[in-house]
N, C-alpha and C positions, 0 to 999 in steps of 0.2 A: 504494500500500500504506500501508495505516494503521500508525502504529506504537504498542502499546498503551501506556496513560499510564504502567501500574509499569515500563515499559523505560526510560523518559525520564532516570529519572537514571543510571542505568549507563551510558548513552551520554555523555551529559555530561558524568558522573566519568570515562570511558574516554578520550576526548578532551582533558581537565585535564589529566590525569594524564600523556598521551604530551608534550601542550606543556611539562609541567613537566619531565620526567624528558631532554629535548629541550635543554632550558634549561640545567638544572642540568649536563648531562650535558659537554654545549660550554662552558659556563664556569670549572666547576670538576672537572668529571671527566676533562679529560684529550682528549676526543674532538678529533680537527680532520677539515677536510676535505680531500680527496686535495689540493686547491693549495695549502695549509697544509702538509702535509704534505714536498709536493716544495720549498718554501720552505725548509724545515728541514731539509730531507736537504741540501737543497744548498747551506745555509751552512754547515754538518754539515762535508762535503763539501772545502770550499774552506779553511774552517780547518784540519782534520788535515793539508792538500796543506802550507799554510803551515808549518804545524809540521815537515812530514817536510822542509819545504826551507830550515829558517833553518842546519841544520849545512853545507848547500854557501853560503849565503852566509858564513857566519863560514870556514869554507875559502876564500873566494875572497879574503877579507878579510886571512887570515893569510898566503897567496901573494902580496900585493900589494906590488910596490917600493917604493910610495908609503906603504907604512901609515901610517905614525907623522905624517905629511902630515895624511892624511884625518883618521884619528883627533882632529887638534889640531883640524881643522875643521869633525868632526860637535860637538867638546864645547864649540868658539867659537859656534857656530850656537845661537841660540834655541830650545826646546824646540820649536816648532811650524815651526823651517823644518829640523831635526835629517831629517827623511825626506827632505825632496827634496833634501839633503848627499848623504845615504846610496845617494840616487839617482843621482844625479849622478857618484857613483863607480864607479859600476858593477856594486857589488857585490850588486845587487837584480835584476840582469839575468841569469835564469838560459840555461845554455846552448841555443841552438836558439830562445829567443822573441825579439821583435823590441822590445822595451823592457821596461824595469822596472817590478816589481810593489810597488806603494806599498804594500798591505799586508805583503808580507815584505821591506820598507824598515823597517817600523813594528818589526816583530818582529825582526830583524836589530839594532838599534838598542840594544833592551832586552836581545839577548845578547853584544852588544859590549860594556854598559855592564859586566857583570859579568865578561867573559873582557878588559877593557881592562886594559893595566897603567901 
């Protein structure tokens, strides 16, 4: 099938047009695709879990015999070994898992510093 010469640029504009609207659409509009998507649900996800879990660690922290122990030895600890302190104590070890979760080590840490007295 032939296709007549005045169609040739409609087609060509219609084609520009979806790569453009394509382009723009994924970069600056917002678009992702579904693994993009479940990427972001799921760090989404894993962060709100941290947040809803740093008040049983700071609880687990305030039940501790040892506080005032740990405490002197997360604020002796260097800024970047203050987690695996935090770790180490126990208090990142929520109940029923089988080790401690370094990210809500990290976030535990930064609600110690403000509820520390």
């Amino acid at each position: 099938m032939t296709t007549p010469e005045w169609l040739k640029p409609g087609i060509y504009g219609a084609l520009l047009g979806a790569a453009f609207v394509g382009i723009v659409g994924f970069s600056w509009g917002g678009w992702m695709t579904r693994g993009g998507a479940d990427e972001f649900a799921t760090a989404m996800a894993e962060d709100e879990v941290i947040a809803a879990l740093v008040p049983v660690c700071l609880e687990i922290s305030r039940t501790d015999p040892n506080r005032v122990a740990q405490i002197a030895a997360i604020r002796e600890a260097s800024t970047s070994q203050r987690r695996n302190v935090v770790m180490e104590t126990g208090w990142a070890t929520m109940p029923g898992s089988d080790g401690p979760n370094r990210d809500l080590a990290q976030a535990c840490i930064e609600g110690l510093e403000l509820d520390a007295s």
